[in-house]
C-alpha positions as CSV (number, residue, x, y, z in Angstrom):
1,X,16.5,128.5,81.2
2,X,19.1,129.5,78.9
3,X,19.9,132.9,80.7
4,X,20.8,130.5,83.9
5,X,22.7,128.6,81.2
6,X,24.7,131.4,80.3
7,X,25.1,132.7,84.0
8,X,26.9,129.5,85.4
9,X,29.4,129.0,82.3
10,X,30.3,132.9,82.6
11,X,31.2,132.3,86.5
12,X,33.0,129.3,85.4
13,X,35.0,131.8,82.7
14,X,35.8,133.7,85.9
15,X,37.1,131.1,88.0
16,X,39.6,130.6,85.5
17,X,40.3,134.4,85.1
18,X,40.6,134.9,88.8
19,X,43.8,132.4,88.3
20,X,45.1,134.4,85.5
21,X,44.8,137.4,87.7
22,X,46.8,136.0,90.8
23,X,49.2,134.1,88.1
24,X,49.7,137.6,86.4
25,X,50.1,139.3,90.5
26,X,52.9,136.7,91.3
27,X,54.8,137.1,87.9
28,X,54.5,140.6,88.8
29,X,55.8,140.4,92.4
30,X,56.9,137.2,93.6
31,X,57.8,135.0,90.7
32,X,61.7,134.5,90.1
33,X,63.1,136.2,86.8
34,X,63.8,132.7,85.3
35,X,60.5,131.4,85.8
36,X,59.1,134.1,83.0
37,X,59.6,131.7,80.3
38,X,57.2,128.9,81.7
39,X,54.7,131.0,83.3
40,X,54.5,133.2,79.7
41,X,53.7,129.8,78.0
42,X,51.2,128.6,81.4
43,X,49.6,132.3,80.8
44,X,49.3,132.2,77.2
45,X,47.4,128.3,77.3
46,X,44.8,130.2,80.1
47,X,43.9,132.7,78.1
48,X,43.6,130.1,74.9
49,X,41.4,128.4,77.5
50,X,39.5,131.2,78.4
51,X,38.8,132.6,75.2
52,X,37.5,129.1,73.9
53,X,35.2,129.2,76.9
54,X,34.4,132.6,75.8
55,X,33.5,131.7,72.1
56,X,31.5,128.4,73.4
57,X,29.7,127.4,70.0
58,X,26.5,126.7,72.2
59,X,26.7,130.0,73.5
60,X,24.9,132.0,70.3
61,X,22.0,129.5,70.9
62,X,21.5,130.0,74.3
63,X,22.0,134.0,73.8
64,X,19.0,133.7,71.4
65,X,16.7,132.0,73.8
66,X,17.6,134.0,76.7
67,X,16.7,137.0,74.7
68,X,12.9,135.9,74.5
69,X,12.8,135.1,77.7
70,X,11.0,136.3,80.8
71,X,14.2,138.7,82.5
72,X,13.7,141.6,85.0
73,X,15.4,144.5,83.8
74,X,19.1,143.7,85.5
75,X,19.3,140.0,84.4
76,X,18.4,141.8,80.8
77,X,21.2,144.6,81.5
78,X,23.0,141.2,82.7
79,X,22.7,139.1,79.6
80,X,23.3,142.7,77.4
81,X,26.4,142.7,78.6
82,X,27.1,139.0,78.3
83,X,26.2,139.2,74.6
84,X,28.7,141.8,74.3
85,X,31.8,140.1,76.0
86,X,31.0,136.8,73.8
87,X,30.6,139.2,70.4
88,X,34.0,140.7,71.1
89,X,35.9,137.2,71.9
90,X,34.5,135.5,68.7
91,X,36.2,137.9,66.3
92,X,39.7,137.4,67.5
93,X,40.8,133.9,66.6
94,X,42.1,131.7,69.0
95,X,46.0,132.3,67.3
96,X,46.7,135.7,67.8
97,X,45.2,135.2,71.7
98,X,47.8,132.5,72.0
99,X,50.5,135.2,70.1
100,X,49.1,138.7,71.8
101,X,49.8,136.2,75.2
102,X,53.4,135.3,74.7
103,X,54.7,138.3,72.9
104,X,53.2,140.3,75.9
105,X,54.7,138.4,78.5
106,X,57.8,138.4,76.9
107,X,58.0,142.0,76.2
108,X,56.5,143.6,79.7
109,X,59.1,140.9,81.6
110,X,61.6,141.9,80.0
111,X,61.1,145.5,80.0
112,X,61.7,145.3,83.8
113,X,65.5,145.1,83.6
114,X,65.5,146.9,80.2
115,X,64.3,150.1,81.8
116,X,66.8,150.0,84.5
117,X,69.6,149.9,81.9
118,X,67.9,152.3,79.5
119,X,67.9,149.5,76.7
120,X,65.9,151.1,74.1
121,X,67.5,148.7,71.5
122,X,66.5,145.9,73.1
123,X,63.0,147.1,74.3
124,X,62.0,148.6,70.6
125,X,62.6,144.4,69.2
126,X,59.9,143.5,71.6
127,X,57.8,145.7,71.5
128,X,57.7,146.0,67.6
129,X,55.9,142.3,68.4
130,X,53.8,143.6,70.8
131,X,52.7,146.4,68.4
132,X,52.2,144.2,65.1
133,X,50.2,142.0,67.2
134,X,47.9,144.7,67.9
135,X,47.3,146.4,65.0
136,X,46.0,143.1,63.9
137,X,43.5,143.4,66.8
138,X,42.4,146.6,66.0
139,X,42.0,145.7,62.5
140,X,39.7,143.2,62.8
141,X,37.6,145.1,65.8
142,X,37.9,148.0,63.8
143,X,36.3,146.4,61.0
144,X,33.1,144.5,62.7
145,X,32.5,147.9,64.5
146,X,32.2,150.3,61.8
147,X,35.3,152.1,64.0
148,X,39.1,153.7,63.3
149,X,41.4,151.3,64.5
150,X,42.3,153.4,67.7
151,X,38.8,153.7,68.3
152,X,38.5,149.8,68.3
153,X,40.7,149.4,70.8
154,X,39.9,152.4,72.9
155,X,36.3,151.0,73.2
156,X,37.9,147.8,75.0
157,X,39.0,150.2,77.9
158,X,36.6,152.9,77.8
159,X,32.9,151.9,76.0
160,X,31.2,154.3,73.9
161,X,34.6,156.9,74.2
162,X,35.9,158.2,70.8
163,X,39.2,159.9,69.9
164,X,37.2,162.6,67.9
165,X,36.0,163.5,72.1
166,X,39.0,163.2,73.3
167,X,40.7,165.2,70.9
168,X,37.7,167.8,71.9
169,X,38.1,167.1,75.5
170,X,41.8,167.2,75.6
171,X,41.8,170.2,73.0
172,X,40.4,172.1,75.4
173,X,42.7,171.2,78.1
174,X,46.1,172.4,75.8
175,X,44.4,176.0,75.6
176,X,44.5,176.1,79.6
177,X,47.3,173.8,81.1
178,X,50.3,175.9,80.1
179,X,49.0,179.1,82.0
180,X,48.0,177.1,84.6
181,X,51.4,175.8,85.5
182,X,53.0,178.6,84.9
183,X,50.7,180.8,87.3
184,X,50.8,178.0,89.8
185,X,54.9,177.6,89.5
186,X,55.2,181.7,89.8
187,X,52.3,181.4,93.2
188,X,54.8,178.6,94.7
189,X,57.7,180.4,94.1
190,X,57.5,181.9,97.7
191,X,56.5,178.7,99.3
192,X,59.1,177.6,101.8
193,X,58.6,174.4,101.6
194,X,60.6,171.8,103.7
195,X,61.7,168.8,101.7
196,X,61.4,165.9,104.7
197,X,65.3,164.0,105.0
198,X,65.5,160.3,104.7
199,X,66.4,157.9,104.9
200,X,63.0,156.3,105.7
201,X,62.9,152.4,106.2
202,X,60.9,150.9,104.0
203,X,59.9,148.8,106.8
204,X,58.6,152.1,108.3
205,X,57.1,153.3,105.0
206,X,55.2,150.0,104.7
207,X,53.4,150.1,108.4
208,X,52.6,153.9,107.5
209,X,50.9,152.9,103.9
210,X,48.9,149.9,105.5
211,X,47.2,152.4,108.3
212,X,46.7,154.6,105.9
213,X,45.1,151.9,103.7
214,X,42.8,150.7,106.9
215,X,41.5,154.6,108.0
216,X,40.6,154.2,104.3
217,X,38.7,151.4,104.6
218,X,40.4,148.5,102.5
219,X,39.6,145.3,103.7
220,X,43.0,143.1,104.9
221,X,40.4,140.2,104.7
222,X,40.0,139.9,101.0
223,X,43.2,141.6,99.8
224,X,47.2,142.7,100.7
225,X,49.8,145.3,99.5
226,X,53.4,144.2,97.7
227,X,56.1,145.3,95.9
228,X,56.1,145.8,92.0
229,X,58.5,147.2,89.7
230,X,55.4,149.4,88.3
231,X,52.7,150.1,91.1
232,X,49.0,148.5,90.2
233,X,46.2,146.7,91.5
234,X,45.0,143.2,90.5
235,X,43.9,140.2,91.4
236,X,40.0,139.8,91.7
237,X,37.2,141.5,94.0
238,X,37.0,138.9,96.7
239,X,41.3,138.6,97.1
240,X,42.6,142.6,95.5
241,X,46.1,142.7,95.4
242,X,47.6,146.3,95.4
243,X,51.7,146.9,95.3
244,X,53.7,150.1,95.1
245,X,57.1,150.6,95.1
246,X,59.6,152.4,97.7
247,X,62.3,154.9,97.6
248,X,64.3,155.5,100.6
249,X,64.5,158.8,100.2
250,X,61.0,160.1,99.5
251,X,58.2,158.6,101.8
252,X,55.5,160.3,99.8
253,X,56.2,158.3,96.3
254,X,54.9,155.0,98.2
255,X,52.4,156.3,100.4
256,X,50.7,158.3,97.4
257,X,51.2,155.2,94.7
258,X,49.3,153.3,98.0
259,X,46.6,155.5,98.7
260,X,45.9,155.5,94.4
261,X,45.9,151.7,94.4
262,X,43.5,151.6,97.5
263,X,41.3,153.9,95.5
264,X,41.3,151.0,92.9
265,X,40.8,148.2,95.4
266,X,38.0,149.8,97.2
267,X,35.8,149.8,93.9
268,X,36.9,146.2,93.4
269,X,36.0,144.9,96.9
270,X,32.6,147.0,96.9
271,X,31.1,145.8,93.6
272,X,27.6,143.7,93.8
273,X,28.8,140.1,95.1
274,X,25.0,139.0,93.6
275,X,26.3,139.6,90.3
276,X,30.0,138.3,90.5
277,X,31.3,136.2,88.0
278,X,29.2,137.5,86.0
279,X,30.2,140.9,83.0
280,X,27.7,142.9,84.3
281,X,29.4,142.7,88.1
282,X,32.3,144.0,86.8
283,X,34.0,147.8,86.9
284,X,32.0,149.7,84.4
285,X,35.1,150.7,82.8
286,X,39.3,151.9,83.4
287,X,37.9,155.3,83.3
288,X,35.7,155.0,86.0
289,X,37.9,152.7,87.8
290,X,40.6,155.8,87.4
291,X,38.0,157.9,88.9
292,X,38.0,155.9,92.2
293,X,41.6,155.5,92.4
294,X,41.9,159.8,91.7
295,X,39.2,160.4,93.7
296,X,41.2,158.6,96.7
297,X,44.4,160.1,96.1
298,X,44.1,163.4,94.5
299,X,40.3,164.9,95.5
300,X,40.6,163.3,99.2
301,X,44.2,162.5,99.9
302,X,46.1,165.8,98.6
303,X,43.2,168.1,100.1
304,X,44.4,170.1,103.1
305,X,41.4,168.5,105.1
306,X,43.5,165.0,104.8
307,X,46.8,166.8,105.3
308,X,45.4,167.3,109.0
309,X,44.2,163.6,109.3
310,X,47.5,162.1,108.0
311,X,50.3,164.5,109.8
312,X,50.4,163.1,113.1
313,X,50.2,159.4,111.3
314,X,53.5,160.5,109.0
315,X,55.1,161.9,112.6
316,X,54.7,158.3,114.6
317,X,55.4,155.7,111.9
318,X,58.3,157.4,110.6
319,X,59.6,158.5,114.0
320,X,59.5,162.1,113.2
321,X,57.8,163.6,116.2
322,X,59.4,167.2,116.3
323,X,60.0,167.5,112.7
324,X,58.6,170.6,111.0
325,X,58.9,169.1,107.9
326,X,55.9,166.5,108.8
327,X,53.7,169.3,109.6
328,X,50.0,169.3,108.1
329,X,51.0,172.9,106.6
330,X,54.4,171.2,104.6
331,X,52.4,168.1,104.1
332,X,49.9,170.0,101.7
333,X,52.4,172.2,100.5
334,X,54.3,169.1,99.5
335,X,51.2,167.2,98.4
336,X,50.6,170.2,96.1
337,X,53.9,171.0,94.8
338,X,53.9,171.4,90.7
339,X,57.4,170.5,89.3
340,X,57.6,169.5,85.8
341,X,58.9,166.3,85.7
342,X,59.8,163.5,83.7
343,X,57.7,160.2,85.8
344,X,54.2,159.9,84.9
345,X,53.4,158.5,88.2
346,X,55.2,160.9,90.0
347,X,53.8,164.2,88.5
348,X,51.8,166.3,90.6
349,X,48.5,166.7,89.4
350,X,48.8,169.6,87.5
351,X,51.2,168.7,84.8
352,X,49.8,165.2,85.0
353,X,47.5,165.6,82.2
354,X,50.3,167.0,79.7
355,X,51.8,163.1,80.6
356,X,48.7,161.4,79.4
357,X,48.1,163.5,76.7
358,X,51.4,163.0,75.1
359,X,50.8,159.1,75.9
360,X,47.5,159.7,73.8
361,X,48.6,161.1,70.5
362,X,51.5,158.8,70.1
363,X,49.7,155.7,70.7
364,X,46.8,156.8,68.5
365,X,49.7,157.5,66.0
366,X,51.0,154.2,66.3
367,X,48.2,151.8,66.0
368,X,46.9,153.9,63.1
369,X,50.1,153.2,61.4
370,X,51.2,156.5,61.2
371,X,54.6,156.2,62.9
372,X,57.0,153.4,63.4
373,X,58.2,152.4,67.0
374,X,61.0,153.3,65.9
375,X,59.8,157.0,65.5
376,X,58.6,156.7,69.2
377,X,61.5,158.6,71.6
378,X,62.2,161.4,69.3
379,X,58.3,162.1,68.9
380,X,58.3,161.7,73.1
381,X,61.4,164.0,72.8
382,X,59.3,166.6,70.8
383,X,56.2,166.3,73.0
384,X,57.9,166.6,76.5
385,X,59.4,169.4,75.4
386,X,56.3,171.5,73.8
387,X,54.0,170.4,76.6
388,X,56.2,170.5,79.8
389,X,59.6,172.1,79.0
390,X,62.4,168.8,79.4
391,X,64.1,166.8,76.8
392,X,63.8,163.5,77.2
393,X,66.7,162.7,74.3
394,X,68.7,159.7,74.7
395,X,66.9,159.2,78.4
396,X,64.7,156.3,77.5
397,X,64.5,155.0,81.2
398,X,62.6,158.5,82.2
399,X,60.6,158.6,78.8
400,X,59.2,156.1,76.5
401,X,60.2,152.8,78.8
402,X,59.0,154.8,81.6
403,X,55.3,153.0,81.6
404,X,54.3,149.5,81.6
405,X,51.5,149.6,79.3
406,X,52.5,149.5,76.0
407,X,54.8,146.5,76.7
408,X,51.5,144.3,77.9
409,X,50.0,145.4,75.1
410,X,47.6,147.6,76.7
411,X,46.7,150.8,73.7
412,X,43.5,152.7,74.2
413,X,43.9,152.5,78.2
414,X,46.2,155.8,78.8
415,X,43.2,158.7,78.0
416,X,41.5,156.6,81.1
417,X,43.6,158.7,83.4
418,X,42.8,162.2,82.5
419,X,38.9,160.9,81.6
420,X,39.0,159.4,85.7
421,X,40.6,162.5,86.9
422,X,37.7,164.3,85.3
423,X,34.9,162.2,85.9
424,X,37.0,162.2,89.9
425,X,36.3,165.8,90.4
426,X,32.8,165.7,89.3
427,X,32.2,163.3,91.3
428,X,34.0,165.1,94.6
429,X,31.6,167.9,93.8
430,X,28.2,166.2,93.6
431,X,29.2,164.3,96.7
432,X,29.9,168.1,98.4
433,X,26.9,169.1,97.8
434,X,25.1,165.8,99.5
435,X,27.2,165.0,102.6
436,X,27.0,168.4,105.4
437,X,30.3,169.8,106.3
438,X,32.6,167.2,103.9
439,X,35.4,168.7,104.4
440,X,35.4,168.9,108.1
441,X,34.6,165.3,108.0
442,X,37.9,164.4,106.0
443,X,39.9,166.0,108.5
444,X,38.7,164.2,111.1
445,X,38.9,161.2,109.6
446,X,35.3,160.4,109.2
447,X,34.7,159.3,105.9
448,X,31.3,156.9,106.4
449,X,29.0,159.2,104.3
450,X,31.9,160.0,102.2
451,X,32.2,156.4,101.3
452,X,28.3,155.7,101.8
453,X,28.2,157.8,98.8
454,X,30.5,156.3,96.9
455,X,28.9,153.0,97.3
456,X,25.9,153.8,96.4
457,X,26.3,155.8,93.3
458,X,29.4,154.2,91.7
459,X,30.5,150.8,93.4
460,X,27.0,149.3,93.6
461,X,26.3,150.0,90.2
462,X,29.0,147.6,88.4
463,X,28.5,147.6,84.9
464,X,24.8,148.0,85.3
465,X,24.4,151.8,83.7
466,X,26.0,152.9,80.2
467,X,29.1,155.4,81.7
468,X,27.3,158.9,81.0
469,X,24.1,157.3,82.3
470,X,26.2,156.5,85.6
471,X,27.8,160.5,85.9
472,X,24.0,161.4,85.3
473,X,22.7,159.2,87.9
474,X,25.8,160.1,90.4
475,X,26.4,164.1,89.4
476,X,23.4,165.1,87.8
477,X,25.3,165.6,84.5
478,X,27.6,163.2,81.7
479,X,30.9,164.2,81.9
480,X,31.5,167.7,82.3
481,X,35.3,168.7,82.1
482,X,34.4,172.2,83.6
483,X,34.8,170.5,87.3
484,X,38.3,169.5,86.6
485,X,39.5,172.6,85.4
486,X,37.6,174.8,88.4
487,X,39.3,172.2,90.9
488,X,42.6,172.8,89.7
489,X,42.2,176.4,89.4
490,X,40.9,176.4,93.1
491,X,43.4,174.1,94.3
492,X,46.5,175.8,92.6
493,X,45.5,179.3,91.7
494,X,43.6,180.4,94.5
495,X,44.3,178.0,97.1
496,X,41.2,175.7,98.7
C-alpha cells in the first residue's frame, strides 16, 4: 500500500530529524564556541538532506494512491497531514534551506556573546541575513497560500491563526492590561514581601529543579535538564532535553524557567508512541505546546495550592529551614509579584503579555517590509515604553537581543505565547470543573487526575484534531480569551 509507503519514509525523515534535534541540543549546551563553524555547515547539509527526503519525487504518486485507498479515519487524518508537511517542503527550494541553515546558525551562535556585550552593530549584520532570508520564505509561502507574508509564516507555528485575530485578540487585551497592572501594582503595594538572600549554589538550585521536575512527573528515563544561554526544550519525545539557566542570586529564575520547560517536555514524552515518526504524532502546534508549558508553570506552579507543596522542598534543598523568606505565604507572594521589567522570560505573568505583544507588531512589521532592522531598537524603545513604562534606549542586551528567536530565524512563533497562555487557562478551568477538589489536590501534591486529564484531552491527541476542534473537544469551547483575562483578574485583583 502506498499509505504504508509513505509511513516508513516519513519515520526515516524523523530518524534524521531526531539527529538534528540532539546536534542542535549540544550546539546549544555542550559544544565548544569554536566548533560553531563546522557544526553550522554539518546542520545546514541535514537539513538539505531532510528536505530532499521531504520533497521525494515518488512521494506525489504515492500521496495520490493512498488517497483512494481503504484508511480508517486516523491513518486518513495521518496521511492529511503528511500531504501537508510534503506540500510545504516542495515550495522552498533546496538553496535557501541550505542558506536559511547557515545564516541561522551563524547569527543565533553568535548572538550568545553579542548579547553579553550589548553588540547591536554586530548583531544587526547578521541578523539583516537572517531577515532577507526570510522574507524570501514568506514570499513564496505567502504566494502558494493565497496569505500576507506574516500570515505565511505564522501558519508554520500556529495553523489556521491569522494576524487579522490576533490583532482582535490582542486588541482586546491593550484596552485591559494597563489597568490591570496598575490596580495590581497599587493592591501589592502593602505586601511585605521578603526577598529570599543568596547566594544559592547552583549545585543546590539544580537538585531543587530536578525534584521538582520528578513530583511533576518527567520521566529521567527518556530525557535530562542542562544549561543554556536561553532556556528551551528540544531533542525528540523518546530522549527531551530541557535546560534553564542559573543566577546565584535568585533561586526562582531557574526553578520557574525548569518547571516551564517540564511543562514542554511532558507533552513531548506523552504524545501517541503508535503514531511516532510520523506528522500526525507530532505537537499540534507552538501554541498548544505553550499551553502545556503555561499551564505547568503559571495555572499550577504560581497557584497558592503549589506554593504549599513546594515550600518545605525550597526549605531542604536550599538549606533554609528557619527562613521566613521560604515560607508558602512569601513563596506566592513572590510567585505573584508584578514588576515591570525589561526580560521577557522573567516577567511575571501579568505584564507578560505587553512582552509578546510588542514582539508581535514589530516582527509583523518587519517581514512585511515595513521597517528595516535597523529601525528595530528605537521602535522596541517606543513600545516598552507605551506598553510597560521603561526605556530600553541604547540597552540592547535587555531589549531587542534579549530573545533568541529572531536570530534562528524563528518569525510567526512569538504570538504562541500569549495564544498558550490563553488556550492554558481555559484549559485549567475545564479541567476544575472535571477533577473534585483540584485545588486541594495540588497542594498535596497529587496531580494523577490532574495529569490523567491532560493526557487524555491534549497529549493523546498529537496532531490528530484541527486546534479549535482540540479546545472544543478539551473545554467545550475554541478559544475563548474571556478565561485569561477572569484568571488574572482573580489571581491579581481579588486574590484566588
Amino acid at each position: 500500500m502506498s499509505y504504508q509507503a509513505l509511513q516508513q519514509h516519513f519515520v526515516k525523515i524523523s530518524h534524521f530529524q531526531h539527529l538534528s534535534a540532539i546536534t542542535q541540543w549540544d550546539q546549544a549546551a555542550m559544544m565548544p564556541a569554536g566548533g560553531n563553524d563546522a557544526r553550522g555547515a554539518a546542520l545546514a547539509e541535514l537539513s538539505v538532506l531532510i528536505h530532499q527526503l521531504t520533497t521525494a519525487p515518488q512521494l506525489s504518486d504515492w500521496i495520490d494512491v493512498a488517497e483512494n485507498e481503504p484508511l480508517s479515519p486516523t491513518e486518513k487524518a495521518s496521511l492529511a497531514a503528511i500531504k501537508h508537511r510534503w506540500q510545504q517542503a516542495t515550495l522552498l527550494p533546496e538553496q535557501l534551506v541550505m542558506a536559511q541553515s547557515l545564516a541561522n546558525s551563524e547569527c543565533e551562535h553568535a548572538w550568545r556573546e553579542q548579547r553579553t556585550n550589548n553588540d547591536w552593530a554586530g548583531f544587526k549584520t547578521n541578523l539583516a541575513k537572517v531577515v532577507d532570508l526570510a522574507r524570501e520564505e514568506a514570499a513564496i509561502r505567502a504566494d502558494a497560500a493565497g496569505l500576507s507574508r506574516y500570515d505565511a509564516m505564522l501558519d508554520i507555528y500556529e495553523p489556521g491563526m491569522s494576524s487579522a485575530t490576533l490583532d482582535a485578540l490582542f486588541g482586546e487585551v491593550k484596552t485591559w492590561l494597563p489597568d490591570f497592572i496598575v490596580r495590581a501594582e497599587a493592591r501589592q503595594e502593602s505586601r511585605n514581601i521578603i526577598h529570599p538572600q543568596g547566594p544559592f549554589p547552583i549545585a543546590q538550585q539544580k537538585a531543587l529543579g530536578l525534584a521538582v521536575m520528578k513530583q511533576l512527573g518527567f520521566d529521567f528515563n527518556h530525557g535530562r535538564l542542562d544549561v543554556s544561554a536561553h532556556p528551551f526544550c528540544g531533542g525528540v519525545p523518546t530522549d527531551v532535553r530541557i535546560t534553564t539557566r542559573y543566577d546565584e542570586n535568585d533561586f526562582m529564575k531557574a526553578l520557574f524557567g525548569v518547571i516551564h520547560e517540564t511543562g514542554h517536555a511532558r507533552y513531548e514524552q506523552n504524545l501517541p508512541k503508535a503514531w511516532a515518526g510520523l506528522p500526525v504524532g507530532e505537537a499540534r502546534s507552538m501554541g498548544v505546546h505553550e499551553s502545556q508549558s503555561l499551564f505547568f508553570e503559571m495555572q499550577l506552579a504560581r497557584s497558592a495550592e503549589f506554593a504549599q507543596l513546594l515550600a518545605p522542598m525550597v526549605k531542604d534543598f536550599l538549606g533554609r529551614t528557619q527562613d521566613a523568606a521560604f515560607s508558602e505565604q512569601n513563596i506566592y507572594a513572590l510567585n505573584t509579584r508584578v514588576k515591570r521589567d525589561f526580560i521577557r522570560v522573567d516577567a511575571d505573568e501579568l505584564t507578560y503579555p505587553a512582552h509578546v505583544i510588542l514582539r508581535y507588531e514589530i516582527e509583523r512589521a518587519l517581514i512585511e517590509g515595513e521597517i528595516r532592522v535597523d529601525d528595530i531598537p528605537a521602535l522596541w524603545n517606543e513600545k516598552m515604553q507605551a506598553y510597560l513604562g521603561l526605556s530600553t534606549e541604547g540597552n540592547y542586551r535587555h531589549g531587542c537581543m534579549q530573545d533568541i528567536h529572531w536570530a534562528g530565524g524563528a518569525f510567526g512563533y512569538f504570538p504562541s505565547y500569549t495564544l498558550g497562555a490563553m488556550y492554558a487557562a481555559q484549559e485549567f478551568a475545564a479541567v476544575e470543573r472535571v477533577v473534585p477538589q483540584l485545588r486541594g489536590k495540588i497542594a498535596a501534591g497529587d496531580f494523577g487526575e490532574l495529569f490523567d486529564w491532560l493526557n487524555t484531552t491534549i497529549w493523546s491527541k498529537a496532531s490528530l484534531l484541527a486546534t479549535d476542534e482540540l479546545m472544543v473537544t478539551a473545554t467545550g469551547e475554541p478559544l475563548n480569551a474571556c478565561y485569561f483575562k477572569a484568571h488574572l483578574e482573580r489571581r491579581y485583583l481579588m486574590g484566588e
